[in-house]
N, C-alpha and C positions, 0 to 999 in steps of 0.2 A: 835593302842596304841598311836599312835603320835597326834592324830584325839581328843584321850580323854584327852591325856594331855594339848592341846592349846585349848581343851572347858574348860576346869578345870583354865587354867591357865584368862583366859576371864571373866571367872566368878568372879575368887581372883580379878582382874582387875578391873570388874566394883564394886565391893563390894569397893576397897579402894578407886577409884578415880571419882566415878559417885558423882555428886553432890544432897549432904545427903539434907534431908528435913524433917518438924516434921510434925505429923499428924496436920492439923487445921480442925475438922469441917464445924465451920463458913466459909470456904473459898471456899466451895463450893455450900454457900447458892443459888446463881444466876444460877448452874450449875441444880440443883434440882428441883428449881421452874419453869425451863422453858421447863426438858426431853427433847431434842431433839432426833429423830428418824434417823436423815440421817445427814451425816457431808460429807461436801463438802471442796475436800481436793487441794489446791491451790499451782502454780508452786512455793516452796520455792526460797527466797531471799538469792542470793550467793554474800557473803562477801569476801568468801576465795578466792583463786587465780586458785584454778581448776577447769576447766569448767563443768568437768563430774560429780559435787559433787552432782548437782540439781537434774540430772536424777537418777543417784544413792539411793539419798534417799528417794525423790517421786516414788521410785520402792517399796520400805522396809516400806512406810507408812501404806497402806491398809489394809495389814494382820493382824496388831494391832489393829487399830479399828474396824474392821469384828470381830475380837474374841471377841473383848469386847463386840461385841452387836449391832453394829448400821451398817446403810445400807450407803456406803461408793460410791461414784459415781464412775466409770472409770476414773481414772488419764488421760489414754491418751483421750477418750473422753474429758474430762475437757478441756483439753490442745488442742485438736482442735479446741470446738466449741469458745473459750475466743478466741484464733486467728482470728475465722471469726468475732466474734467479735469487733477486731482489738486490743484484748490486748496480743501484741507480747512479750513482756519482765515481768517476776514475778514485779518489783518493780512498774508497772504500776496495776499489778492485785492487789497488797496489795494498793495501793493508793487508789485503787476504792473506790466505797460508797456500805458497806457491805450487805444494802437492796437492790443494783442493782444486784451484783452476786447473791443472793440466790434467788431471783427472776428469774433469766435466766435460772436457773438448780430446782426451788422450793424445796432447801433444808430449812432444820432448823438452819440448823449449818455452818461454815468454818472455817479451819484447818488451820492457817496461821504459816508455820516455818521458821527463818531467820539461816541460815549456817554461824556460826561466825568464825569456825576454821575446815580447813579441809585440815593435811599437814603433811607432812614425815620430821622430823629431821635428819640430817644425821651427826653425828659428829663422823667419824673415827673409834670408837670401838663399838658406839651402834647408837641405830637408833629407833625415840620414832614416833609414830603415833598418829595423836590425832583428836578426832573431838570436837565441840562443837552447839549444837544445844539450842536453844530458839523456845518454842512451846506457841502459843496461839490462844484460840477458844471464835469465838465470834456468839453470836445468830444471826439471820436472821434480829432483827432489829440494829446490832451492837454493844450491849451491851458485853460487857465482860464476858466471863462461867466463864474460865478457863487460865492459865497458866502455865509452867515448863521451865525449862532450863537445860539441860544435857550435862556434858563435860568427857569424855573418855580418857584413853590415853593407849597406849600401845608398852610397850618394851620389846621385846625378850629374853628371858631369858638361858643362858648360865651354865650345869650343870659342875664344876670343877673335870680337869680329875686328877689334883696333877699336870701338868704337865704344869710348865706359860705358855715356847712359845706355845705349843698347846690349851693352854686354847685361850692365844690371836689372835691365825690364827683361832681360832672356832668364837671367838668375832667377827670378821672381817669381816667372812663371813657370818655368820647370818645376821652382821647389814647390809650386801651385802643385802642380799635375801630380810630383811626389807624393805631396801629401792628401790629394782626393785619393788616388787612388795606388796606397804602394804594392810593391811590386813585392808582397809576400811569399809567392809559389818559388817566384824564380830562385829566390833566397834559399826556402823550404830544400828546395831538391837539392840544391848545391850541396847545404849542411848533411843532409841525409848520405849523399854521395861521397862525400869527406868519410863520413863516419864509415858506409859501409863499405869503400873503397880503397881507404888512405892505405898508410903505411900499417896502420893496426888495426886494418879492418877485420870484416868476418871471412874467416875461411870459408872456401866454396862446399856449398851443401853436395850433395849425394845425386843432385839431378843436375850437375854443372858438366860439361864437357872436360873439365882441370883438376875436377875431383879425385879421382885418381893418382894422377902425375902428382900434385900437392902433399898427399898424404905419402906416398913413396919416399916424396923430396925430407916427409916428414921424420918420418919412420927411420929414414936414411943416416940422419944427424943426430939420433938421439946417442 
C-alpha cells in the first residue's frame, strides 16, 4: 500500500513540476530526416556537487531509449573503451568532435545529458529533492536532432492526524528519512520518462512496433 501511494504520489509530482512543453512538429524536422538506428549514450556532465549523480543516471538511460526503439551501446563498454581512449572525464567526451566518437563506436547518434541539479534540501520540517537534467542528441556528423530539459522535485508528504505536536514529530521525521536517504532513481526515471516520452519526445526507433505507422503519419503531413 505504501509502495502505491509514493508511485501515485511521483506521478502527481512529475505531472506538476516536470517541465511542460507544447507539441511542435517542425522541431523535429532534423530528427526524421536523418532516423537514426543506434544512439550512443555518453558519460553525462555533473554540475551538481554529488559525485554519484553521473553513474546514477547513465544507469536509468538505456531502458528508455531500448523501449523506444533503437540499439543503444553498453554504457559501461562506452566508458571503458572512451578511457583507452584517453577520454577520462565526461566534460572532455562532450568537448570531442561528435564525428570522432561516432566513428569509434559507428553509431548514428549521441546522447549527450548535462546534470544541473542533483540535491537534498533539508530545512527542519521538510526536506525537497530535486533533480534537473538537460538532454541533447546530435547526429554522427554533429548536427543537432533533438533536445529536452527535465527538472523534478520531490517533497514528502505528511497525512494530518488533528494532532499538531504529532503531526510536527511526523514532519520531522519523514523529512529525517528524506534527507538519509532521497529518493533520487525514482525522480531520475520520471525526468528521463518526461523527456523521452512527453509531448516532444523522441520518435520511435527502427526496432519499435510504431515505427512504421509514425513515420507514414509522418510522411503523410509533410
Amino acid at each position: 500500500m505504501r509502495a502505491l501511494k509514493l508511485s501515485l504520489v511521483f506521478f502527481v509530482v512529475a505531472l506538476v513540476t516536470g517541465c511542460a512543453t507544447t507539441g511542435n512538429p517542425d522541431r523535429l524536422d532534423a530528427f526524421h530526416n536523418a532516423s537514426p538506428k543506434s544512439i550512443l549514450v555518453v558519460p553525462p556532465v555533473n554540475m551538481s556537487t554529488d559525485v554519484q549523480s553521473t553513474t546514477s543516471l547513465l544507469a536509468t538511460l538505456p531502458f528508455y531509449l531500448a523501449e523506444k526503439g533503437y540499439y543503444v551501446f553498453p554504457v559501461n563498454t562506452v566508458k571503458t573503451l572512451l578511457e583507452y581512449e584517453g577520454y577520462y572525464e565526461p566534460a572532455e567526451v562532450h568537448a570531442a568532435p561528435p564525428e570522432q566518437l561516432a566513428n569509434l563506436f559507428k553509431a548514428d547518434s549521441i546522447l549527450y545529458v548535462t546534470i544541473h541539479e542533483w540535491t537534498s534540501r533539508y530545512m527542519l520540517l521538510t526536506t525537497t529533492t530535486e533533480v534537473d537534467f538537460e538532454y541533447r542528441i546530435v547526429n554522427a556528423d554533429g548536427a543537432e536532432l533533438w533536445t529536452a530539459r527535465q527538472r523534478m522535485t520531490y517533497t514528502p508528504d505528511n497525512n494530518s492526524s488533528g494532532n499538531p505536536l504529532v503531526d510536527l514529530l511526523a514532519m520531522a521525521v519523514t523529512a529525517a528519512v528524506e534527507r538519509a536517504a532521497p529518493n533520487y532513481l525514482p525522480l531520475t526515471r520520471q525526468a528521463n520518462a518526461a523527456a523521452f516520452y512527453g509531448v516532444n519526445g523522441v520518435p520511435p526507433g527502427p526496432y519499435s512496433p510504431t515505427y512504421e505507422q509514425y513515420y507514414k503519419r509522418v510522411n503523410a503531413a509533410k
